[in-house]
Each structure stands twice: as C-alpha cells, then as structure tokens.
ZAMARTOR-205961 format. One line per field, with one value per residue (C-alpha): x, y, z. Coordinates in Angstrom, 3 decimals, padded with zeros to 6 digits. Example, Ala and Ser with C-alpha at 12.3 -4.5 7.8 and 13.67 -1.06 7.14 Angstrom:
# residues 2
X <- c(012.300:013.670)
Y <- c(-004.500:-001.060)
Z <- c(007.800:007.140)
# end
This chain:
# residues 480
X <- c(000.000:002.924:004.944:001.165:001.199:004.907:004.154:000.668:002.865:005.662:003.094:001.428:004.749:005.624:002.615:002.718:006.175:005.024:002.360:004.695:007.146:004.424:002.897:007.044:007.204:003.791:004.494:004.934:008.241:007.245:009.832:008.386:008.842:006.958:004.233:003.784:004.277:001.328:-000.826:-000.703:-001.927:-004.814:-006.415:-009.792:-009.354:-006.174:-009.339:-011.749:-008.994:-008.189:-011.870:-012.290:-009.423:-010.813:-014.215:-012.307:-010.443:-014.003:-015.383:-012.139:-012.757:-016.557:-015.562:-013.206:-015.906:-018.086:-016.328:-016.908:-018.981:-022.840:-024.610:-028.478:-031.237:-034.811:-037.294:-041.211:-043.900:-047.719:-051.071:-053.551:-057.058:-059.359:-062.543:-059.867:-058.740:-061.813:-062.827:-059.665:-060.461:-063.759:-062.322:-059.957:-062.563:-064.202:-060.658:-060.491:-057.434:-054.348:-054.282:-054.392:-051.676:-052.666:-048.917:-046.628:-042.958:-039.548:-036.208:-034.533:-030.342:-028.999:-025.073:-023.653:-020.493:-019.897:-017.838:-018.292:-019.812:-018.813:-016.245:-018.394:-016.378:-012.890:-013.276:-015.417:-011.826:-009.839:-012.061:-012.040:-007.831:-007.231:-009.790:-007.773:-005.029:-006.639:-007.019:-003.961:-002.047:-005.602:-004.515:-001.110:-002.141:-003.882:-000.912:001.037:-001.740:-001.338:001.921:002.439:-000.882:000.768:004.253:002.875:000.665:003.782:005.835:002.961:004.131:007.967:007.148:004.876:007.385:010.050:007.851:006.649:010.996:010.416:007.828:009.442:012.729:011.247:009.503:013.038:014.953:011.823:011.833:015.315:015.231:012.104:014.208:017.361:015.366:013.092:016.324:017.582:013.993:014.719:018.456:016.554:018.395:015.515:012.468:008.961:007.907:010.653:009.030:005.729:007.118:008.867:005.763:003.974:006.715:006.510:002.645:002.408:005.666:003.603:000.153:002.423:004.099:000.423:-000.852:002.370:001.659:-002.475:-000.929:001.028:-001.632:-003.371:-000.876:-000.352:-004.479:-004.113:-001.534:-003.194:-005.911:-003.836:-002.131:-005.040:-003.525:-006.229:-007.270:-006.057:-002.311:001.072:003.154:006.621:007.844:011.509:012.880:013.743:014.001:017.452:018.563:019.618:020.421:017.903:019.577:017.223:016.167:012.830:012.974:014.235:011.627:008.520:009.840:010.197:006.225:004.974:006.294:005.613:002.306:-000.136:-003.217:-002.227:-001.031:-004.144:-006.187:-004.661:-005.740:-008.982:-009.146:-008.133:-011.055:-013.578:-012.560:-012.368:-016.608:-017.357:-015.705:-017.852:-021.339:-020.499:-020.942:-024.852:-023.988:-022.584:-024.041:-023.008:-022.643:-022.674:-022.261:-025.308:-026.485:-029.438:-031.515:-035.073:-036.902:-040.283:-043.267:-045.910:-043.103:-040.239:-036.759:-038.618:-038.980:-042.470:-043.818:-040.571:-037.316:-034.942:-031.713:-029.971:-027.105:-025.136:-024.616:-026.666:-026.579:-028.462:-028.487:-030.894:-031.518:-033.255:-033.296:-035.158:-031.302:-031.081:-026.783:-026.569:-027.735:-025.160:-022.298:-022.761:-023.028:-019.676:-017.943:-018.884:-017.948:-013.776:-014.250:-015.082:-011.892:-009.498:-010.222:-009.752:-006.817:-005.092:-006.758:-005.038:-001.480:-001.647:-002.244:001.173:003.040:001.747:002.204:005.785:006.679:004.280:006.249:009.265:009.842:008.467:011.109:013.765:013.043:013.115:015.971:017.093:015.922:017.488:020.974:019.402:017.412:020.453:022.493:020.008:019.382:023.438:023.184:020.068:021.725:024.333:022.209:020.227:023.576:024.850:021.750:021.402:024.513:023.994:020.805:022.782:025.564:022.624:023.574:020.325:016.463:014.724:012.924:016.406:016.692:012.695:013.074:016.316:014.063:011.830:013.660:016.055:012.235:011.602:014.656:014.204:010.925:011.703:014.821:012.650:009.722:012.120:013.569:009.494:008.640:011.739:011.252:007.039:007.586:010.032:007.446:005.190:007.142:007.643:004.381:003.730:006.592:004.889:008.172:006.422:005.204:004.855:004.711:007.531:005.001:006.530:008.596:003.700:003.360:006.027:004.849:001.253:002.093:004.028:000.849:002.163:-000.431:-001.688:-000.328:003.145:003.312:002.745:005.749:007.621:006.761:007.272:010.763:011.810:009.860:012.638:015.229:013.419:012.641:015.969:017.273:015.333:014.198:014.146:012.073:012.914:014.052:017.156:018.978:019.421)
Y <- c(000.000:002.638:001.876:002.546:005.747:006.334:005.594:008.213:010.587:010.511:010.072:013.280:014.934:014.009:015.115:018.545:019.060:018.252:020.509:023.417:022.391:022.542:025.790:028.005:026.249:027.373:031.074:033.114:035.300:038.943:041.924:045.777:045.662:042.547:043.843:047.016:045.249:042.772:045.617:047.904:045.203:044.541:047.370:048.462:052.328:052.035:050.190:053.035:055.593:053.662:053.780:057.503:058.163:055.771:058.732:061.185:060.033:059.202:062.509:064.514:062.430:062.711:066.886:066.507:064.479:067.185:069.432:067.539:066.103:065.729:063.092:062.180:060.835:060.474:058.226:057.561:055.758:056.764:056.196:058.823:058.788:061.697:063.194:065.004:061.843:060.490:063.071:062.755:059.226:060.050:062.496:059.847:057.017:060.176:060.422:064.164:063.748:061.374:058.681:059.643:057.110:055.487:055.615:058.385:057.404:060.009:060.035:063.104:063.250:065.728:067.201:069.606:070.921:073.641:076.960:078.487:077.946:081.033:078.953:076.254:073.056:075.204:075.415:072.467:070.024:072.429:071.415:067.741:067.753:069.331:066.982:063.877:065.126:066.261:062.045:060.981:062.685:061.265:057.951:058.347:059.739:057.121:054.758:056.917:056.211:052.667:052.571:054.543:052.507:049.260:050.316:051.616:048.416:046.686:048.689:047.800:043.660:044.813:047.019:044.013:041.511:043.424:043.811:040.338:039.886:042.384:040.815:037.223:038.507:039.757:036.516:034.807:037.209:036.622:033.161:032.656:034.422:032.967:029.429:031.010:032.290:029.285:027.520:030.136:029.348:025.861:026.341:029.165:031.995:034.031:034.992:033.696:037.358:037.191:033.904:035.232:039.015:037.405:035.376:038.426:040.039:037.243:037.132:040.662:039.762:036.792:038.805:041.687:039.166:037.441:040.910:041.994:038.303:039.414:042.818:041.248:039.057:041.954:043.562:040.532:040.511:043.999:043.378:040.577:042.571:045.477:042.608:040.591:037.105:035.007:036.320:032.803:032.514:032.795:035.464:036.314:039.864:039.630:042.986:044.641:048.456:050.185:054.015:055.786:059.438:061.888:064.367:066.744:070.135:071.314:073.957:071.533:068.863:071.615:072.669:069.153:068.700:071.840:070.743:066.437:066.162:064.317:065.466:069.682:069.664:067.992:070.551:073.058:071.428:071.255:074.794:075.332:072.937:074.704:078.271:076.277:075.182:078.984:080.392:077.580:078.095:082.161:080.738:081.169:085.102:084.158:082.992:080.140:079.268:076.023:074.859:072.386:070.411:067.974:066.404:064.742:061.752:061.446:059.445:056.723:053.963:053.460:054.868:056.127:060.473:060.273:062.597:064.790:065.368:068.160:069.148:072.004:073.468:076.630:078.160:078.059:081.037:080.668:083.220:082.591:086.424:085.884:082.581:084.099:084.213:080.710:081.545:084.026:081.366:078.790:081.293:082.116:078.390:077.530:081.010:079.653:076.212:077.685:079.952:076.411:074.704:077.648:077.733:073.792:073.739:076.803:074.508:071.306:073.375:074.298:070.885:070.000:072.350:070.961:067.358:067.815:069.937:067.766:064.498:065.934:066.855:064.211:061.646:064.477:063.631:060.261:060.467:061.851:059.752:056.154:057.328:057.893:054.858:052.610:054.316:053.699:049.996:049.518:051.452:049.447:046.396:046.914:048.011:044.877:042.235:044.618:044.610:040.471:039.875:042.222:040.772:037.400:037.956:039.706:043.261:044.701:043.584:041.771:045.457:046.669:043.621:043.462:047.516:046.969:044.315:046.581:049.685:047.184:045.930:049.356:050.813:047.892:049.579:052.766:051.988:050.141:052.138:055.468:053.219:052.225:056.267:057.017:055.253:055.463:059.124:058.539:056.913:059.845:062.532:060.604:060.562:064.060:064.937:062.704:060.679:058.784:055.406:055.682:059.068:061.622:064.727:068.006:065.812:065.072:068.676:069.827:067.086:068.554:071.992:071.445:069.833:066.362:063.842:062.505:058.703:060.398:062.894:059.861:057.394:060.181:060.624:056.810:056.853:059.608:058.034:056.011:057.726:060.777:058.248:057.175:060.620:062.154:059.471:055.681:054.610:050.720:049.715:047.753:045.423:046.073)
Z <- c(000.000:001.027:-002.379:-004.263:-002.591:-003.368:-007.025:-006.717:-005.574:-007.663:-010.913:-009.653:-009.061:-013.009:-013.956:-012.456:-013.818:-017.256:-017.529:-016.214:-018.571:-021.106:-019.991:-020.377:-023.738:-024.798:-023.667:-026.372:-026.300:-027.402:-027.919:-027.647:-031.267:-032.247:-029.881:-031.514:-035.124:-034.080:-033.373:-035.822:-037.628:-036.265:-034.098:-035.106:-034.714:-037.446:-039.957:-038.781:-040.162:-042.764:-043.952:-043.015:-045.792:-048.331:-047.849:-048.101:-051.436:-052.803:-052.386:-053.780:-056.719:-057.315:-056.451:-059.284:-061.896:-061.088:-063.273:-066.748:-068.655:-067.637:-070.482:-069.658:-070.916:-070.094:-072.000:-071.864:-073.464:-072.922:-074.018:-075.420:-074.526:-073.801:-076.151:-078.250:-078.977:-079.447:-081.979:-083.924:-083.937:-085.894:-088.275:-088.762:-090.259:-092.245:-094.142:-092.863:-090.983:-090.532:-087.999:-084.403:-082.953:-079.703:-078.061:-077.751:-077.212:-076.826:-076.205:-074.935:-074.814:-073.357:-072.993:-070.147:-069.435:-066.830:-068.163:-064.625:-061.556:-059.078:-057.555:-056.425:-058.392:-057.596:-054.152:-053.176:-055.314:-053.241:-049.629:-050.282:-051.407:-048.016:-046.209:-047.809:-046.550:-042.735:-043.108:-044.045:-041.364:-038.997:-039.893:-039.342:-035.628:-034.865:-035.500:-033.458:-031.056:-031.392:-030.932:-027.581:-026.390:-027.130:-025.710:-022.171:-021.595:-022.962:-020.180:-017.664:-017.893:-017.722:-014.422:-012.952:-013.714:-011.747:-008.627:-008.634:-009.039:-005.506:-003.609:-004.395:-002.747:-000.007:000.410:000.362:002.478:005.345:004.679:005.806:008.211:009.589:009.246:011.449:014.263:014.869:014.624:017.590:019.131:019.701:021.162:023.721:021.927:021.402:022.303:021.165:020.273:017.744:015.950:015.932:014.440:011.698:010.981:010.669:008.643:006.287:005.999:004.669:002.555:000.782:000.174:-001.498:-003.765:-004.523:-005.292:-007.702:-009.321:-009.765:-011.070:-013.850:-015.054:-015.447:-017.257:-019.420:-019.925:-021.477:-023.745:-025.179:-026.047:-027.911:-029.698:-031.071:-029.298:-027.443:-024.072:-023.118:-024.568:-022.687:-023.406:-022.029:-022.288:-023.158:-023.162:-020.129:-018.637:-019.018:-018.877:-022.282:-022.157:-024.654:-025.768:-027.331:-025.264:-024.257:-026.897:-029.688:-028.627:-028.629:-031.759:-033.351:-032.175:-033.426:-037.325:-037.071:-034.578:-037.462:-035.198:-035.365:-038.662:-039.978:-038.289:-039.889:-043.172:-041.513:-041.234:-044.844:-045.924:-043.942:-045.506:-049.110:-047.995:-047.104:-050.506:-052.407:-050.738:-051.982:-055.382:-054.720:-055.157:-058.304:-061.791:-063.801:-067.105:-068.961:-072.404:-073.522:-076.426:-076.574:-078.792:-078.766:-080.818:-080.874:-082.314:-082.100:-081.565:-080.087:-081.414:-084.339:-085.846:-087.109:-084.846:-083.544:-084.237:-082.863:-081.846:-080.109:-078.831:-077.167:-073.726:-070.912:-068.557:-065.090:-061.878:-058.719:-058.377:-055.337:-053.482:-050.315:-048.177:-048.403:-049.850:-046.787:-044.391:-045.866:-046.361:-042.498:-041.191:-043.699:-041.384:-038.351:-039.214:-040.320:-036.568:-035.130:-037.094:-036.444:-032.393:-032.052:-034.009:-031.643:-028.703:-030.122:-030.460:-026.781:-026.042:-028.185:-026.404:-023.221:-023.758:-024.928:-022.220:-019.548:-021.193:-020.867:-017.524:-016.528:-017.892:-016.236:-013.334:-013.547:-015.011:-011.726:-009.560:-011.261:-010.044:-006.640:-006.479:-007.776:-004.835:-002.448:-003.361:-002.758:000.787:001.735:000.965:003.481:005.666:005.490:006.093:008.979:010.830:010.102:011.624:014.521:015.242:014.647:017.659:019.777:019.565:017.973:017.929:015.601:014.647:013.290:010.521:009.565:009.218:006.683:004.850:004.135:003.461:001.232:-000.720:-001.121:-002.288:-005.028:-005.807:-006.422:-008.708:-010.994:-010.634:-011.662:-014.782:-015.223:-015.365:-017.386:-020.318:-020.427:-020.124:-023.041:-025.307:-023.928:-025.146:-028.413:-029.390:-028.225:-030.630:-033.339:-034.002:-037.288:-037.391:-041.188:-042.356:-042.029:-041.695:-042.996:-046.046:-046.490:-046.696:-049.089:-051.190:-051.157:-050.946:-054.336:-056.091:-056.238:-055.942:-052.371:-053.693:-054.626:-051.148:-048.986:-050.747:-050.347:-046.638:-046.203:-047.304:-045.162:-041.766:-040.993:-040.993:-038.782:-036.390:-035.470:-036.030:-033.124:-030.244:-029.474:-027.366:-027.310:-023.957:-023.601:-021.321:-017.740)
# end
C-alpha cells in the first residue's frame, strides 16, 4: 500500500512538472517591437482611419468628376385617350385627318459641361484635397496612437514583472530568516515574540508578492488585447528596462512637435477645408454658365422620328436672383464652421506644447531619480547584512533587521519604478513629438504643398519616416 502511494505521488509529481514544462514552452516570447508590429496590424481604430481616408479620397474624386462632362437621358412611353382623342379618332374614319396614334414614345439626350460655376467646383476640389489630406495625417495619428498605447501596456508587464521579481525577494529574504530564528527558538536563543514578528513580517511579505503576481496578469491581460492574441495565450515579455540618455532640449523637442504632430497639422488642413466650404457656398452670389447640347426623338413607336425630331445646342446662362437668403444662411453656417476649425486647431497646439513639455519633464526627473534609487538599493543592501549579523551575535532587535528588509524591498521599488517612469515618459514625449510610425510629416506637406499627388506625397513621406525616427528618439528599452 505505502509503495502505491509512493508511485501516486511521484506520478502526480511528473505530472505537475510536465504541464509546467508545457505551460514556459507554450508562452509566447514577445519583444516591444513585435508587440507594436502585431498591433498595428490589427487594431480596429487604425481600420476606422483607414476607412475615413478611403471617404475622403471618394469625395475629392466625385468633387473633381463634377467638373466635366454631364450626359443624360430620359425616356417615356404613354397612351392617349381623352374626347380630343376620341374626336380625332372620328375624323380619322371620315378620311379628314391622318391617324391619331394610340402611343406616344420620346427620347430626350442631353449634354452639359460647366464653363463656370462662381467657384463652387474650384473650391469644393480644393475642400475635399485638403480633407484627404486632414485624413492621411488622422490615420497616421492614430498609428502613433497605437503605438504609444501598445508600448505603455507593454511597459505595464515589464514594471509588474520586476515587482513580482520584488515581492518574491522579499519573500526569500523573510523566509530565511524565519528558518534562522526558529532555529535560535529551539536552542533558547531568542524569544517567542521574535518567531511570531517574523511570521507576521513574512505574511504581509507573501500577500504583497500574490498581489504583484495578480498585477502582472493583469498587465499581461491587457496586452493581449492590444495585440489581437487570445485572451487565453502565454506570453513572455523579453525585453527589459534600461537608462539611455535623450539628448534633445525642451525647446528643440517643442519645436520638433509643433512641425511632425499628425493630429495639429491635420487641423490646420482642416481649417483650410472649412474656408475652401465657405468660398464655395459664396458661389450662390454668383451665376453660372454652362455649355449644352441635346436632342429629342419622338413618335408613335419606339426609337422612331415620325412625330418629332430636334436638336440644339449653345450656352446656358443661369443666376438665382433671389433665393429668399437661403446663400446668406449657408455662407454664415460655412464662417462659423472655419471659426469652429481655427479655435480647435489653436486649442489642439496648446495641447502640443503641453504634452511635450508635460512628457518631458516628466522623464527628467526620472531620469534623476534612477541614479538615486540605484544608490540607495546599494546602501540598503548593506544596511540589510549589517543589521542580520547584529541581530545574529545579539547586539540589535529583531525590529532593526525586519526595518532593513523593508527599506532594502523598497529601495528595489523605487529603482525600478524610476527606470518604469523614465522610459514610459520617453514613449510619452515621443508621441507628443509625433516621431512617425509611417509618415515623415513636414517631407507630407512639401509634397502637397508642391501639387504632387496625395499617392506620390505619402511614398515620399514613407521613405523619409525612418530615418526621422531614429534621427530624433528611441524609445525601445534595452537590457538592464
């Protein structure tokens, strides 16, 4: 019966270390830059933009068709009946007149092309080229988006992993101690208080490391999500926190923001596309002229000139003299609509300027506080030994070593929460700067600004994305 229970134990024991062999192997090992890869790929806002710019192509182009040629053509059939009809009918079968036909069928074609329309085709092409372009840069925001969204919840595991790395040394550090003074329990070297203290030390030591390991599932959970991988699949976040200088001033950074942030520069074509709307709805002041030809076939059937048969053509000259304000009203609303644009893009530029700066100062002082924090992780680790071996020989309480256990957990804390904070505020400022994800901004603009086709200005701001990217910020975290 024992060995039976020997052989259920150790056939549990093989089991157990199986499926934990089997869960590492089935974590998936993610880098910052696979992460963020994996999710551009798949997040629904970047389709949402992606669809906003495929409207906003559509209507510059039906702005631009609206320019030429206008063909139609209308086409009925109908019966005659009435006492005219029957009269003719009479005078017919007397031989006084020729026969009244039953059916009437005709064909009208007709031929427009506009010679000038106030303004309204000019400015309405010139309203939709800037809103394509207000959604380009949109779409490229929203990557940016993407990106910074992906890297902080990215961050998040990397910060939870290194407390749960905390909380599990504590757990250690209390553990043997816990061992040594029950040991110095039994030989009557100390007192019971001591036992029960350390207990108590431990306890709390245990629920903070079961917390931290709640934390980083969380963590994990939210990744996932960004990523698109199954709410239920492993992952292992392989890169880790480290300290690389930036550079860059405040000055230079606000600077660098004010020219590459996708979301102010496309309000600024927003604003241009709203005064474009207001200088086409003035067009109702104005008349328009068109040049027109049309012809028109008619009979008692189909297709056939037995009864009509006419053709014209010239220029067709039209002016609403009076349409009861109804131009006024929509010149006014397209006025307040470019107020509306101009006062959210200033709004959105103050928010640039206060992001970069906010960002910025932020990762500073970080920045100054990882030099601390690594100092103060060395001093509380000597600290920690002294007090163990005073406590050891019986100089010093028990209070003195659980006090430099806990100062020494968290001294550990704050160094990795400053190199946490240092390199999200990093990614922070980067996107408040707009560093590209796939559009180099100003090389867009130069390209549009020249008259070169939206298709050509954003290969040209793809080639160029690159190489501003790694010419102003990275914010990929590296070894520890």
């Amino acid at each position: 019966m024992k060995d039976m229970t020997k052989r259920a134990v150790r056939l549990a024991a093989a089991i157990c270390l199986a499926a934990a062999c089997a869960s590492v192997e089935a974590a998936v090992p993610l880098t910052l830059s696979e992460s963020v890869d994996m999710a551009l790929k798949r997040d629904e806002s970047i389709d949402a933009a992606k669809a906003g710019r495929d409207t906003a192509k559509w209507q510059l182009s039906a702005a631009r068709r609206a320019s030429g040629f206008n063909i139609g053509w209308k086409s009925s059939a109908t019966t005659i009946g009435g006492a005219n009809y029957l009269q003719a009918r009479r005078y017919y079968h007397l031989g006084l007149t020729d026969d009244p036909y039953e059916y009437s069928y005709s064909n009208a074609l007709s031929a427009e092309f506009p010679l000038y329309t106030g303004g309204r085709i000019e400015n309405t092409i010139e309203a939709r080229r800037h809103g394509l372009s207000a959604a380009d840069l949109t779409l490229e925001n929203t990557k940016q988006t993407v990106k910074y969204q992906t890297t902080e919840a990215y961050y998040n595991v990397l910060q939870r992993k290194n407390l749960v790395k905390v909380a599990e040394s504590a757990v250690r550090m209390s553990s043997e101690q816990l061992r040594l003074i029950e040991a110095q329990f039994s030989e009557g070297a100390v007192a019971r208080s001591d036992v029960l203290q350390m207990q108590v030390q431990l306890a709390n030591y245990r629920q903070n490391f079961v917390n931290a390991e709640g934390a980083l599932a969380v963590a994990k959970k939210t990744l996932l999500a960004y990523i698109g991988l199954p709410r239920d699949a492993e992952i292992e976040a392989t890169d880790a926190f480290s300290y690389e200088p930036f550079s860059m001033t405040l000055p230079e950074c606000e600077a660098f923001a004010l020219e590459n942030r996708p979301d102010a520069v496309a309000a600024v074509y927003t604003v241009k596309s709203a005064e474009a709307q207001k200088d086409a709805a003035k067009a109702g002041y104005r008349p328009s002229l068109s040049a027109v030809a049309s012809t028109n076939v008619g009979g008692k059937d189909p297709f056939r000139r037995n009864r009509s048969d006419a053709w014209e053509a010239g220029i067709s000259l039209s002016w609403n003299i009076f349409d009861n304000m109804v131009t006024s009203a929509n010149v006014n609303a397209a006025k307040s609509t470019a107020e509306r644009a101009q006062a959210e893009a200033e709004l959105l530029i103050r928010n640039v300027r206060l992001q970069t700066e906010s960002a910025y100062i932020k990762m500073k002082a970080a920045e100054e506080n990882i030099q601390a924090a690594a100092e103060a992780v060395g001093q509380a680790e000597k600290r920690y030994m002294i007090a163990e071996v005073r406590y050891q020989e019986g100089v010093d309480i028990l209070l003195a070593v659980t006090d430099a256990q806990d100062k020494l957990t968290q001294a550990r804390t704050n160094y990795y929460t400053a190199l946490y904070e240092y390199n999200l505020n990093k990614a922070a400022l980067a996107k408040a700067m707009g560093v590209p994800v796939d559009m180099d901004v100003p090389h867009y603009v130069a390209a549009t600004e020249e008259g070169k086709s939206d298709r050509r200005a954003l290969d040209e701001a793809s080639m160029h994305a690159g190489k501003t990217q790694e010419g102003t910020i990275d914010d990929r975290p590296a070894g520890e």
